[in-house]
C-alpha positions as CSV (number, residue, x, y, z in Angstrom):
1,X,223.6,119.7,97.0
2,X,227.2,118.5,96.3
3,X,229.1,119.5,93.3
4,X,232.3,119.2,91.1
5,X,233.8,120.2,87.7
6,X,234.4,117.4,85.6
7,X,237.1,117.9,82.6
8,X,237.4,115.8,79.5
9,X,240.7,116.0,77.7
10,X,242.1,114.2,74.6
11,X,245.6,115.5,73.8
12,X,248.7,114.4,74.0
13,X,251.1,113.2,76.3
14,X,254.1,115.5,77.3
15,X,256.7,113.6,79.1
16,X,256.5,109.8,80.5
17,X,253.9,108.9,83.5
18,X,255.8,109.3,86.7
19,X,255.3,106.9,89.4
20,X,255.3,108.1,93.0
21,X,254.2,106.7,96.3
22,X,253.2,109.4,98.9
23,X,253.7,108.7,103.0
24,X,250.4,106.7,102.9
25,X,252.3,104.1,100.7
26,X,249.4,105.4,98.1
27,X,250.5,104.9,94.6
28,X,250.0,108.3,92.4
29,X,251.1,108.6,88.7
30,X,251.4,112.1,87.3
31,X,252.0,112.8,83.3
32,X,251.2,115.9,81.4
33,X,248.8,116.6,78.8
34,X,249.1,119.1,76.1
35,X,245.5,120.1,74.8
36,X,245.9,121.7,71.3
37,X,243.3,124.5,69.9
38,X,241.0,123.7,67.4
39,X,240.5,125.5,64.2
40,X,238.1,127.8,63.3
41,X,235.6,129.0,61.2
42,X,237.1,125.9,58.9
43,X,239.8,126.8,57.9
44,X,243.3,125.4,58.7
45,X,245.3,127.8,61.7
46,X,248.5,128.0,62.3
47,X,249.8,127.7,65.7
48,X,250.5,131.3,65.6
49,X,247.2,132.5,65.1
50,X,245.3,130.3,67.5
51,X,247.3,130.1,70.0
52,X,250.1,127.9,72.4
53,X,248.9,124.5,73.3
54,X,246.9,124.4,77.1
55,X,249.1,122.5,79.4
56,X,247.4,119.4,82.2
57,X,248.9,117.9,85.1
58,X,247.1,114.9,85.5
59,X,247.2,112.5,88.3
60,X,246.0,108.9,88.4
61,X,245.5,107.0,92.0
62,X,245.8,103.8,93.8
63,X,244.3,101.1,91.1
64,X,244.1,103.5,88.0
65,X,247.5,104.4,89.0
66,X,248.5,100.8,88.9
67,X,247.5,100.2,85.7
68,X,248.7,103.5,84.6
69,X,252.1,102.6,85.7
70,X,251.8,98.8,83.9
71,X,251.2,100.3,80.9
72,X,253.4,102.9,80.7
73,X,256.2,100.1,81.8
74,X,254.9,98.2,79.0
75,X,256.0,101.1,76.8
76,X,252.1,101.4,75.6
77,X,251.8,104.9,77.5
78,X,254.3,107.5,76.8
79,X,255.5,111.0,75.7
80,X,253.6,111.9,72.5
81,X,250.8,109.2,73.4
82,X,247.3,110.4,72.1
83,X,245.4,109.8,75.1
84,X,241.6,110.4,76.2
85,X,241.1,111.3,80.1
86,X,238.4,112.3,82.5
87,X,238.9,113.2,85.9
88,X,237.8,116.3,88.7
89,X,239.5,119.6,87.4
90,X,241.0,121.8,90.5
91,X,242.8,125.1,89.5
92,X,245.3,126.4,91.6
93,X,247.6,129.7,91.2
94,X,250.9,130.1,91.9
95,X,254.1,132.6,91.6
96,X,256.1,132.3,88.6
97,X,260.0,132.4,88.7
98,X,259.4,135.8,87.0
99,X,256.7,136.7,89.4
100,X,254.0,136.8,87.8
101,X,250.8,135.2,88.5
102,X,249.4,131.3,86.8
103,X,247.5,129.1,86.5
104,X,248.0,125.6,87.1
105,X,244.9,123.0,85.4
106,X,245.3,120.1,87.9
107,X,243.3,117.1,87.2
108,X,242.1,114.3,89.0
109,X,241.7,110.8,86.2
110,X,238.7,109.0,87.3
111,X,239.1,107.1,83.8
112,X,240.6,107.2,80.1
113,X,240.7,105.8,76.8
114,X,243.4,104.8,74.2
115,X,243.5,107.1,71.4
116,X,244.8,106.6,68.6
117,X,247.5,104.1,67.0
118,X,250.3,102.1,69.7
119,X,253.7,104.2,69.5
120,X,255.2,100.4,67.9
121,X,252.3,99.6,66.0
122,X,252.6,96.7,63.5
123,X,255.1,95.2,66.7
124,X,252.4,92.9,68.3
125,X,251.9,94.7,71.6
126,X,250.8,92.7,74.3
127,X,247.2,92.7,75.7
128,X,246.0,93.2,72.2
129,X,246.3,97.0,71.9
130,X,245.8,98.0,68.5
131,X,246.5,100.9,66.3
132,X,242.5,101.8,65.8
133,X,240.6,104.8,65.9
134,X,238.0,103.4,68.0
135,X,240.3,103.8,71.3
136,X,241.2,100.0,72.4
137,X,241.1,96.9,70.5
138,X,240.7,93.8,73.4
139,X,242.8,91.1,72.2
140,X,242.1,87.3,72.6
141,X,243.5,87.2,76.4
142,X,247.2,87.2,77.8
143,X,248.1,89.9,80.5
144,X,247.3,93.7,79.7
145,X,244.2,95.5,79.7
146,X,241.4,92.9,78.4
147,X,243.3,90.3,78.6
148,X,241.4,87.0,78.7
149,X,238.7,88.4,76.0
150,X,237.5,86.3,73.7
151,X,238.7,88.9,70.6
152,X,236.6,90.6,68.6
153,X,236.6,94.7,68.6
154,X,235.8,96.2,72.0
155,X,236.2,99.6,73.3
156,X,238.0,99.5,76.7
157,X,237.6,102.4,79.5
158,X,239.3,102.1,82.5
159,X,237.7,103.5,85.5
160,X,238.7,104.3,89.0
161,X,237.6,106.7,91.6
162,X,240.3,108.6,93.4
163,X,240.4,109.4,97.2
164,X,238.2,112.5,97.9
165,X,240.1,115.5,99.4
């Protein structure tokens, strides 16, 4: 019987997706997500108490990666982006400068969601992405993600599955 780990993450984006092309001519975009802690028991924390934010280093490929990239050239993926993801989770530990022992949380995407408001909501952003709480708003057509809907409130998920190691 086969088996994985599968990881669902909703956090925030720490830097700008980074497009790169390994010697395959495979396209692989790689972003970071920061995963705050929740509260508990209720009551508000304070970072301090509940701890640092958990660190992701994501990477999408081939046609996830592509639209990945689009997007994030489209300025509607970026640092501070709320995002959704899904993907295969693979730790892996390495040395430290100060030689101590981590832990890297790598991360496959095999699909994600909008989250959230568009960084320049209230702009019009192409492809009808819109600043709801429900993930993505399809538009009425035009190029992005959706495009060529016929309006109306969807939720879009974009899905891909990425070469098996």
């Amino acid at each position: 019987m086969a088996s994985f780990a599968k990881v669902s993450l909703l956090g925030n984006l720490g830097n700008d997706p980074e497009t790169k092309y390994i010697p395959s001519g495979a396209m692989v975009v790689e972003l970071s997500i920061a995963v705050n802690p929740r509260p508990r028991g209720g009551q508000q924390a304070r970072q301090s108490e509940e701890g640092r934010a958990t660190w992701y280093r994501v990477s999408a490929w081939d046609r996830l990666a592509e639209r990945i990239d689009k997007l994030a050239q489209q300025g509607h993926i970026a640092k501070g982006r709320s995002l959704y993801v899904e993907g295969r989770l693979e730790p892996r530990e390495f040395t430290g400068s100060d030689g101590q022992t981590r832990v890297s949380y790598d991360v496959t995407m095999t699909d994600f969601q909008f989250v959230g408001g568009d960084r320049r909501e209230g702009e019009g952003a192409p492809g009808g992405i819109a600043g709801s709480s429900s993930g993505y708003s399809g538009g009425g057509g035009g190029e992005g993600p959706g495009g060529g809907g016929s309006g109306g409130n969807r939720r879009q998920t974009f899905n891909d599955n990425p070469p098996n190691d």
